[in-house]
C-alpha positions in Angstrom: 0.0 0.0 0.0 2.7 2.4 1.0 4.4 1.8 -3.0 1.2 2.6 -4.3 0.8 5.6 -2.0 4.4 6.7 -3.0 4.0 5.9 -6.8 0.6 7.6 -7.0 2.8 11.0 -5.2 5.2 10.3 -7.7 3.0 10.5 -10.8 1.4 14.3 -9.3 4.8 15.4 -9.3 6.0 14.3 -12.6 2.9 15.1 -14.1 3.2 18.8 -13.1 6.6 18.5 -14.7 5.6 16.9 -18.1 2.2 18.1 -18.0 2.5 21.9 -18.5 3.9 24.3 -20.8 5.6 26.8 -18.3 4.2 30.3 -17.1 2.6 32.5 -19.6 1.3 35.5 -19.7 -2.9 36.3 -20.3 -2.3 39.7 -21.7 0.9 39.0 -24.2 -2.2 38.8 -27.5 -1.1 36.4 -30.5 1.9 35.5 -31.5 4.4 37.8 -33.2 5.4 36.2 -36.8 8.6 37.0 -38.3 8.8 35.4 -41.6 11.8 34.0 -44.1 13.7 37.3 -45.5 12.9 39.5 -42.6 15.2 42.2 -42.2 14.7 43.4 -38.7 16.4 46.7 -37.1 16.5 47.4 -33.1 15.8 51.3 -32.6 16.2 52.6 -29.1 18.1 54.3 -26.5 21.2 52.7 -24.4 19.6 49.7 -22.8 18.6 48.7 -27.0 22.1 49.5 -28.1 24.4 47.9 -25.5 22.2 44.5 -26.7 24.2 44.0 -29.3 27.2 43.6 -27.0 25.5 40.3 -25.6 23.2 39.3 -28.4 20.5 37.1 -25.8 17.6 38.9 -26.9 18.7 38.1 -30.7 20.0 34.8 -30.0 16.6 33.9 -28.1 14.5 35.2 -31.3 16.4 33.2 -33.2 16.9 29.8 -31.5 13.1 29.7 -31.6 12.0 30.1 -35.1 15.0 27.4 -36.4 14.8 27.4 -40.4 14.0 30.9 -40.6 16.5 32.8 -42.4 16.2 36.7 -40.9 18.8 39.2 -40.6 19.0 41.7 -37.4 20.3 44.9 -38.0 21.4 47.2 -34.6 21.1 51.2 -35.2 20.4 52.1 -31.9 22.0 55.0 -29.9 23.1 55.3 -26.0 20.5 58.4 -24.9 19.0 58.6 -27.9 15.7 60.5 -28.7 12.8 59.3 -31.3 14.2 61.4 -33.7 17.8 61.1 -33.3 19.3 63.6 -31.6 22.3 61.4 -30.2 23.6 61.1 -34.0 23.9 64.3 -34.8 27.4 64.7 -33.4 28.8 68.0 -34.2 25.8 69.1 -36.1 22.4 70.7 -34.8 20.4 68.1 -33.5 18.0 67.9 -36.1 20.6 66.7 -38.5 20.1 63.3 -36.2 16.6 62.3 -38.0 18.7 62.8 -41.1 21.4 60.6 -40.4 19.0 58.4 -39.2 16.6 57.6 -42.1 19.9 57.0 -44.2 20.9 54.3 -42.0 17.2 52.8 -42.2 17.7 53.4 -46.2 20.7 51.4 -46.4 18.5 48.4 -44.7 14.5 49.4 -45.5 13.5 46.8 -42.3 10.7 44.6 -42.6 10.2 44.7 -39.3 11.5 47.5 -36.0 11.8 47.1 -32.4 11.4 50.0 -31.0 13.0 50.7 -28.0 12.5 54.5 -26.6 11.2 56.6 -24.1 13.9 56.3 -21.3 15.5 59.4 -22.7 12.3 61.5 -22.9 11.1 60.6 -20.0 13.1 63.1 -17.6 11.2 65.7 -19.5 8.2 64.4 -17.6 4.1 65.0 -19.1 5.2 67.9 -20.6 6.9 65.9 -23.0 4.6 63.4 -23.6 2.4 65.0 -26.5 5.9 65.8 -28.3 6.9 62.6 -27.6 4.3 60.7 -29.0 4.6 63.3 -32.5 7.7 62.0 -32.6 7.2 58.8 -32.5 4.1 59.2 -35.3 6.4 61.0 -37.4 9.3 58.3 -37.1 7.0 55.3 -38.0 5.7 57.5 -41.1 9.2 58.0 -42.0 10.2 54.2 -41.7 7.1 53.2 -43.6 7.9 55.7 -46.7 11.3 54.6 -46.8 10.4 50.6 -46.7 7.6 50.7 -49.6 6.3 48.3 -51.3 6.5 46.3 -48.3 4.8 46.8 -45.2 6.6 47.3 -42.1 5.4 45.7 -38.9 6.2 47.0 -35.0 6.9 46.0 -32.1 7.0 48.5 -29.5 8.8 47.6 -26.1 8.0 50.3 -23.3 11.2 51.3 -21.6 12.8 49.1 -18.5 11.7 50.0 -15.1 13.8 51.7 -12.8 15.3 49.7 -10.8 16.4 50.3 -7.0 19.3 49.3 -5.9 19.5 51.7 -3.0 21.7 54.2 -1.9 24.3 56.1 -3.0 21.8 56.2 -6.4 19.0 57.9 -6.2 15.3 56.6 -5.1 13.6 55.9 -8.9 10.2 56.4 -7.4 9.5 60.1 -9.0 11.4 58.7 -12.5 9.3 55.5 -12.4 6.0 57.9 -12.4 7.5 59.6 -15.2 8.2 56.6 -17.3 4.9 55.0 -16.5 3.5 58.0 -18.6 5.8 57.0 -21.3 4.7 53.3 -21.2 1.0 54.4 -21.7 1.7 56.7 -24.4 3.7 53.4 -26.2 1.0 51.3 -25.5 -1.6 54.1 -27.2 0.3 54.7 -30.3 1.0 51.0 -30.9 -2.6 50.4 -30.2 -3.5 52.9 -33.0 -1.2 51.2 -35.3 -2.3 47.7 -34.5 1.5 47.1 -32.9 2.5 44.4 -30.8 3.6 45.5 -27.7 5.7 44.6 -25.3 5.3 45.5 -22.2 8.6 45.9 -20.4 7.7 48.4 -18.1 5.0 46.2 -15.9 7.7 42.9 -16.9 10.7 44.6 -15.2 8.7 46.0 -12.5 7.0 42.2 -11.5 10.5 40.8 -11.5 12.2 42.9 -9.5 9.2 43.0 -6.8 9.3 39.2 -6.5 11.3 38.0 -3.6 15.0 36.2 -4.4 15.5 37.5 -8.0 18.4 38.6 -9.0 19.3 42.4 -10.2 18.6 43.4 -13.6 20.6 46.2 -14.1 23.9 47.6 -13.0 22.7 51.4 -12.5 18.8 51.2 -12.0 18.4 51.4 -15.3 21.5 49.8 -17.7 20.9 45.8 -17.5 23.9 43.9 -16.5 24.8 40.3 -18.8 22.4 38.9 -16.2 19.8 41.2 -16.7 19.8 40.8 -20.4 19.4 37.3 -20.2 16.0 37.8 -18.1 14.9 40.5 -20.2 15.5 37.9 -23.2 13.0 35.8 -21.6 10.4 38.6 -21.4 10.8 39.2 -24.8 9.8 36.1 -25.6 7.1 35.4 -23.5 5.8 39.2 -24.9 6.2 37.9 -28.8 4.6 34.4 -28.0 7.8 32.3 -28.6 7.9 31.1 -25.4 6.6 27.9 -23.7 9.6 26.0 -25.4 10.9 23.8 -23.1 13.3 20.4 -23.6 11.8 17.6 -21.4 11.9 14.1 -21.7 10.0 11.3 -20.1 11.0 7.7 -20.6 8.9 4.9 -18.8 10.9 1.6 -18.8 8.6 -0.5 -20.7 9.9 1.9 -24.2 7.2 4.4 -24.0 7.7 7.9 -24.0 5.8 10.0 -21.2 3.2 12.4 -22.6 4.0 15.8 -22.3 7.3 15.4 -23.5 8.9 18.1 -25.7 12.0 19.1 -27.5 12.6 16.9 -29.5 11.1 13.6 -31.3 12.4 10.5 -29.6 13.2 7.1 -31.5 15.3 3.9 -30.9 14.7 4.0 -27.3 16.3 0.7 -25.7 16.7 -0.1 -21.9 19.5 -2.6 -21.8 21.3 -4.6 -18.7 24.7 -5.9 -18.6 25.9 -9.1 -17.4 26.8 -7.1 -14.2 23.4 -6.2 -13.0 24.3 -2.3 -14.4 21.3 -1.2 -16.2 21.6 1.8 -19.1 19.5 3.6 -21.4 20.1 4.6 -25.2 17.7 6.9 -27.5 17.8 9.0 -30.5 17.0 12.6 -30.1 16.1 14.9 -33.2 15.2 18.6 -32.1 11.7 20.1 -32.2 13.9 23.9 -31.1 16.8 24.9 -29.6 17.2 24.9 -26.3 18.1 28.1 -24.0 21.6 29.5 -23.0 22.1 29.1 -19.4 22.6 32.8 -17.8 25.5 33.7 -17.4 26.2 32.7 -14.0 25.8 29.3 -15.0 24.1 26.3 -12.9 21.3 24.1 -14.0 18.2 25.3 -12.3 17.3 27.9 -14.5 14.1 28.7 -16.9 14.4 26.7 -19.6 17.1 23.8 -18.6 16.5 20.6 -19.7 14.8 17.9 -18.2 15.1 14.4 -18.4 13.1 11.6 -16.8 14.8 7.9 -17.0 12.1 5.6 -15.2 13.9 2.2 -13.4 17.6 2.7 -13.2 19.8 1.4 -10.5 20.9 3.5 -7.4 24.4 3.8 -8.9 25.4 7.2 -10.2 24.8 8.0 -14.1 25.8 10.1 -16.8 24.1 11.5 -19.2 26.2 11.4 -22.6 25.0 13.5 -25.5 27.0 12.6 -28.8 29.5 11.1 -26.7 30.1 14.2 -24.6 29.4 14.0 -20.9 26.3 16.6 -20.1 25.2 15.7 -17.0 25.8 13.1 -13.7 23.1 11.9 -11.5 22.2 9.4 -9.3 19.6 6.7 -10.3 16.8 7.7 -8.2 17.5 11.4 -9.6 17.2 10.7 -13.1 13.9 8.5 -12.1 12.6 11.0 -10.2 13.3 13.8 -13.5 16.9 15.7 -13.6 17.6 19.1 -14.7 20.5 19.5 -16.4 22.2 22.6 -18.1 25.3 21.5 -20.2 25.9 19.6 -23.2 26.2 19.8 -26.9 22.8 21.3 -27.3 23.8 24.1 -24.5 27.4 24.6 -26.6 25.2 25.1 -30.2 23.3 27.8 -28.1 26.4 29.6 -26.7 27.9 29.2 -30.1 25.2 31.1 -31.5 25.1 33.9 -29.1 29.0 34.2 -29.3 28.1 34.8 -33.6 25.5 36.6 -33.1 27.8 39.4 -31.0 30.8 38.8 -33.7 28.3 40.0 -36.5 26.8 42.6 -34.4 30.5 44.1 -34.1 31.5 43.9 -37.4 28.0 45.2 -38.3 29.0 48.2 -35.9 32.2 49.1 -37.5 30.5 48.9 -41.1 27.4 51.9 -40.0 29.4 53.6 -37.2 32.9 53.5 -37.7 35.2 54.7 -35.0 36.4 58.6 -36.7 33.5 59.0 -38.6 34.6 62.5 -38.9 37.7 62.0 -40.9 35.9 59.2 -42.9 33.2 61.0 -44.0 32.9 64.8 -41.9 34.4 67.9 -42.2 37.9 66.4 -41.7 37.8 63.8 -44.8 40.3 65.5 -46.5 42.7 63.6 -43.4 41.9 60.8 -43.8 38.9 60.5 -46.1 40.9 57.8 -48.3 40.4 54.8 -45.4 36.2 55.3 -46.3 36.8 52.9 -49.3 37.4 50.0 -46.3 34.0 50.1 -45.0 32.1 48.2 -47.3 34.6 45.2 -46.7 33.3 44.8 -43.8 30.0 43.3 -45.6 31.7 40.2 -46.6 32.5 39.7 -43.4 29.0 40.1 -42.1 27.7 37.7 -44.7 30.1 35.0 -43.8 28.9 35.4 -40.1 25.4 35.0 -40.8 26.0 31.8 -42.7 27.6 30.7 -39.3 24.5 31.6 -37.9 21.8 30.0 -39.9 23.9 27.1 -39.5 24.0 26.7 -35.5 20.4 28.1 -35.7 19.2 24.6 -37.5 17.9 21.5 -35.8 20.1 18.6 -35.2 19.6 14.6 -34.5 21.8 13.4 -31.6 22.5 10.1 -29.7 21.8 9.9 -26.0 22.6 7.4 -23.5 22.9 6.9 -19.8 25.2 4.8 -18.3 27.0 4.6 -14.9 29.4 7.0 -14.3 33.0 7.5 -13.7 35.3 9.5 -11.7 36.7 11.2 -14.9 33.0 11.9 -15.8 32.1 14.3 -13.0 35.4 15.9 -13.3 35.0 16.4 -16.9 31.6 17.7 -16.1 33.4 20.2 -13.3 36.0 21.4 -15.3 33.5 22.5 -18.1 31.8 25.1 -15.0 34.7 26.2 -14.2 35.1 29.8 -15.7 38.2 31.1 -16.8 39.3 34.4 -15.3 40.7 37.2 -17.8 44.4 37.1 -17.9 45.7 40.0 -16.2 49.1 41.0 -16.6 51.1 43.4 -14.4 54.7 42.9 -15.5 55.6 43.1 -19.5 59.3 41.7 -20.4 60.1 43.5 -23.3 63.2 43.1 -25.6 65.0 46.3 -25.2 65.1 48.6 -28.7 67.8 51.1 -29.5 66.7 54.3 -27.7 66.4 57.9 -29.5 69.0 60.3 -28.4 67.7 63.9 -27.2 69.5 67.8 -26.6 67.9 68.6 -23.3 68.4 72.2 -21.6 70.0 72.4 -18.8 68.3 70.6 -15.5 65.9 68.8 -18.2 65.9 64.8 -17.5 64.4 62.4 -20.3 63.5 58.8 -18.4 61.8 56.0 -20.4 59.0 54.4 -18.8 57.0 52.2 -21.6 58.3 51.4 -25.0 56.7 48.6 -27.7 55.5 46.6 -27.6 53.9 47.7 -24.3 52.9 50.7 -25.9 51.5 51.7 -29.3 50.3 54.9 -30.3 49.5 56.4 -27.5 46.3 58.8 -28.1 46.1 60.5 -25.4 47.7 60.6 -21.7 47.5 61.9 -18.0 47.8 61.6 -14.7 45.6 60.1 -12.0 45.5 62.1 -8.5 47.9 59.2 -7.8 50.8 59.7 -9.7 50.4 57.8 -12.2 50.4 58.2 -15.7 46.7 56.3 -17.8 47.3 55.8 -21.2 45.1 55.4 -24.1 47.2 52.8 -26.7 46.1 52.0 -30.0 47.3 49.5 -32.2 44.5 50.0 -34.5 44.5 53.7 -34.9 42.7 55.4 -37.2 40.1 52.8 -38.0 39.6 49.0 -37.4 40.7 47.3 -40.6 38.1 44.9 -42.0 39.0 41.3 -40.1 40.9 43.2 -37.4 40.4 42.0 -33.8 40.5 45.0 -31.3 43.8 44.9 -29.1 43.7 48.2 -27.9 44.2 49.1 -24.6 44.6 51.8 -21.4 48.0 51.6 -19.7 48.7 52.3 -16.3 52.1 53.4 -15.3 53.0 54.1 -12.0 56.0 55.9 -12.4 56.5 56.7 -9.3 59.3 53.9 -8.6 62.4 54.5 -7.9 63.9 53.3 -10.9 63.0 52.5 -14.4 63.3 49.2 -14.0 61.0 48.6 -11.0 58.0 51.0 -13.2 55.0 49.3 -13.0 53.1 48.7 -16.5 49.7 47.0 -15.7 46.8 47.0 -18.6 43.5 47.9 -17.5 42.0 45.5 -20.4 43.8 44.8 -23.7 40.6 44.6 -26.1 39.5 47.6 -27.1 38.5 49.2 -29.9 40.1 52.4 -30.3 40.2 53.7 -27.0 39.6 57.5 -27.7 39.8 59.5 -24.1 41.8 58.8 -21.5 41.7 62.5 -19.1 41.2 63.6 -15.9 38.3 65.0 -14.1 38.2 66.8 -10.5 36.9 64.2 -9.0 37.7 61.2 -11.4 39.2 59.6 -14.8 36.5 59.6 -18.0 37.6 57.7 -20.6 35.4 55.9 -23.5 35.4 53.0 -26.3 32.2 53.6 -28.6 29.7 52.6 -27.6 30.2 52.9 -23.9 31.4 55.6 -21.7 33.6 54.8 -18.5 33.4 56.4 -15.0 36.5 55.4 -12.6 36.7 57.1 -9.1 40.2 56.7 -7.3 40.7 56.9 -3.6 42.6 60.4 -3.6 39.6 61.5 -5.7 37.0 60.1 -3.4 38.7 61.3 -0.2 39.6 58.4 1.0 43.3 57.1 2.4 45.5 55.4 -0.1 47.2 52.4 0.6 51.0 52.5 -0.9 50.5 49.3 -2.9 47.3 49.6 -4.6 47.1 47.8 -7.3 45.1 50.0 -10.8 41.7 49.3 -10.9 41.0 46.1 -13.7 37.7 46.0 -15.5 35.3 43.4 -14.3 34.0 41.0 -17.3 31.1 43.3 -18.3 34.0 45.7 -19.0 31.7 48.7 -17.6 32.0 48.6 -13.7 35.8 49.2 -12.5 36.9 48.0 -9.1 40.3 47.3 -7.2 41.5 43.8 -6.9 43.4 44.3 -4.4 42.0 47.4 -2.6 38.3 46.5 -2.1 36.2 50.1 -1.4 39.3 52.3 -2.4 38.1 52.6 -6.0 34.8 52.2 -7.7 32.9 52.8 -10.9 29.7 53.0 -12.9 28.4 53.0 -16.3 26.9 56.5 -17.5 
């Protein structure tokens, strides 16, 4: 009686496992279609732009509608307005909607996400009824420009603000403001027979329910994290979602209803002479699964699940394609096992990871870094690199094939069978990250040194030389001593194929000697580092698209140890902080 009571617990569980299709949202409306040949551009303000840089909202569009060839375009500005503004650069603003509809030209979308109304809404209601002209006007202008073909919308209100407490300010006035904002989306797109999606309430649920992580890094710039939830919004808010990989297996061959993810066939439950029992199947996809976030684990919305009904106590691994993806015990996998690793979760990564490498090239094809002696008032400079840009296509191309490839289904061979030792460390050492390398010492091989006729109590040392150092753009000093350093190796444009090694230098030149200087990198990877100066209170420099914000202790008021390291940038390359020195220096994104 007790097995029956057990079993009949068992079968409640598992059938809430198998049996639904995962939370949904009433008030989403149908399903957005995005059809073969879509060319779809992301308008917006910083939160829109800075997706690019981690491609999950992209990568999440496309690893649902496998088969379907689309392109995705990025224009979108940090702080931009509806009309522009942002690109007008040293122009009047209005020149912004100018430069604007030539970059829609070059593309004429199928379909826009648009992305707005962060910027606007400090103005409060008395910008709304400009606001919403503006955004008539913009959709007009997009619509004229994309004839014959009708363009279709979706319209994401703008993120809510987020708070993450003091020092930044309480969001609760700006959050009224950007609730007006929302509405006047959710009109317009109404009126236009837009799908909407409704950020604003999405954000504002998920940070109000208890034990979820923080979206943004700011209040209102999403960290990789953040992105990664927002992704799932997204989805939910087009109707792509409800896509989840899980399998039942009973152990008479049947396959458990309310399975999904892919079609199973050959399933065989097999027992050795030892008494070890196993299990084989063939898997052929029905969608691609999800990327884990990016802080990894397996519990997360939309892991994979796998039920393996009437194995052995013993430990097992799951094997996909040979390739060790998960390790549980018997009674886990009978009971159902979430796992997030594998060959299906490496095709997702892979994808993201292409889908970023096109959006940069993509980048340095519309908004290449110098724009003004490419193709402003300083041409006559440099005007002759222009003819490099459209290389750049090429390039783009061959990164979309890459992506239409890792974007198709695939067949794959499963087993599970008892595990090893090596299996569970193979399976560790795959979650293990890899930290940056960070170098603070540079041996150099020396390189005959330029002679100089110095006045008299003039003294010439050498602190950095190549290949430490490239072109050095621009230099100064840090309330510290020491001397920051904006190197470029890449300087005056990215070639076409050229993979960003710039960097900002830190020399404390302070030692004694030359010999005991201190050269540390604060990241070797960026493109075209262009300012590298010092404010009152701290150092601003910048790599387009982002802006950088680094307090130092002397700055802040604060003492300063005598070995402080320089501050290193943390992965999302946007928040600074001191590995050695925690609280003596900080940073932000603006």
């Amino acid at each position: 009686m007790r097995r029956l009571i057990l079993l009949f617990c068992f079968v409640l569980v598992g059938g809430s496992a198998f049996g639904q299709a995962g939370q949904t949202d009433t008030n989403i409306g149908p399903r957005f279609e995005l059809k073969d040949g879509d060319r779809v551009v992301f308008l917006g303000d910083t939160w829109m732009e800075r997706e690019q840089q981690d491609g999950y909202i992209e990568a999440r569009i496309t690893s649902r509608l496998p088969g379907k060839k689309m392109i995705f375009r990025n224009l979108a500005w940090s702080a931009d307005t509806v009309l522009g503004e942002s690109r007008a650069s040293f122009d009047p603003p209005e020149k912004g909607f100018d430069r604007l509809k030539e970059q829609l030209e070059a593309i004429k979308p199928t379909v826009v996400f648009l992305g707005y109304g962060m910027a606007e809404s400090f103005k409060g209601a008395a910008g709304v009824p400009k606001f919403k002209e503006d955004l008539n006007k913009l959709i007009e202008t997009i619509n004229t420009i994309s004839k014959p073909e009708t363009v279709r919308y979706v319209v994401f209100t703008p993120l809510y603000h987020e708070n993450l407490g003091g020092p930044l300010p309480n969001p609760d006035k700006h959050n009224e403001q950007l609730q007006l904002y929302a509405d006047a989306l959710k009109e317009i797109a109404g009126e236009r027979k837009a799908k909407v999606v409704d950020l604003f309430r999405m954000t504002a649920d998920f940070q109000r329910r208890r034990g979820n992580p923080k979206l943004t890094e700011n209040g209102i710039h999403p960290t990789p994290g953040g992105y990664w939830n927002i992704a799932a919004m997204v989805e939910e808010g087009l109707g792509l979602g409800g896509q989840i990989w899980r399998v039942g297996l009973a152990k008479d061959g049947s396959v458990r209803r309310g399975s999904s993810g892919i079609d199973v066939s050959d399933y065989a439950f097999h027992n050795d002479d030892g008494g070890q029992t196993s299990v084989s199947f063939t898997g052929k996809d029905q969608w691609l699964v999800v990327e884990p976030p990016p802080e990894g684990g397996a519990n997360f919305r939309g892991s994979s699940l796998l039920q393996a009904v009437g194995l052995s106590a013993t430990k097992y691994a799951l094997r996909i394609d040979d390739e060790v993806a998960a390790v549980g015990t018997g009674t886990e996998w009978s009971s159902a096992k979430r796992f997030g690793a594998g060959p299906t979760f490496d095709q997702a990564a892979e994808l993201r990871k292409t889908i970023v490498k096109k959006n940069e090239l993509f980048f340095h094809r519309w908004r290449p870094q110098n724009q003004t002696y490419l193709f402003g008032f300083r041409k006559y400079e440099q005007g002759q690199n222009a003819k490099e840009i459209p290389m750049f296509d090429p390039l783009i191309a061959e990164e979309e094939k890459k992506i239409f490839e890792l974007a198709s289904l695939k067949t794959r061979n499963y087993k599970l069978t008892p595990a090893t030792a090596a299996d569970e460390e193979k399976l560790a050492a795959k979650g293990r990250r890899v930290k940056p390398a960070h170098k603070e010492n540079f041996a150099a091989a020396p390189l005959p040194h330029p002679t100089f006729e110095l006045a008299e109590g003039i003294e010439a040392t050498l602190f950095a030389e190549n290949p430490d150092l490239a072109k050095p753009i621009q230099m100064n000093f840090d309330p510290q001593g020491r001397l920051w350093v904006a190197s470029s190796e890449v300087y005056p444009q990215i070639q076409p194929g050229q993979e960003a090694s710039d960097k900002i230098l830190i020399l404390d030149i302070r030692m004694e000697t030359v010999n005991r200087t201190r050269r540390q990198y604060l990241r070797k990877a960026f493109s075209f580092p262009r300012v590298c100066c010092r404010a009152t209170v701290a150092f601003t420099w910048r790599t387009v698209p982002n802006f950088f914000f680094t307090r130092t202790p002397m700055a802040m008021g604060m003492r300063t140890k005598s070995a402080c390291c320089s501050p290193v940038l943390a992965p999302r390359t946007r928040i600074t902080f001191c590995t050695r020195c925690a609280g003596d220096m900080t940073g932000s994104s603006i």
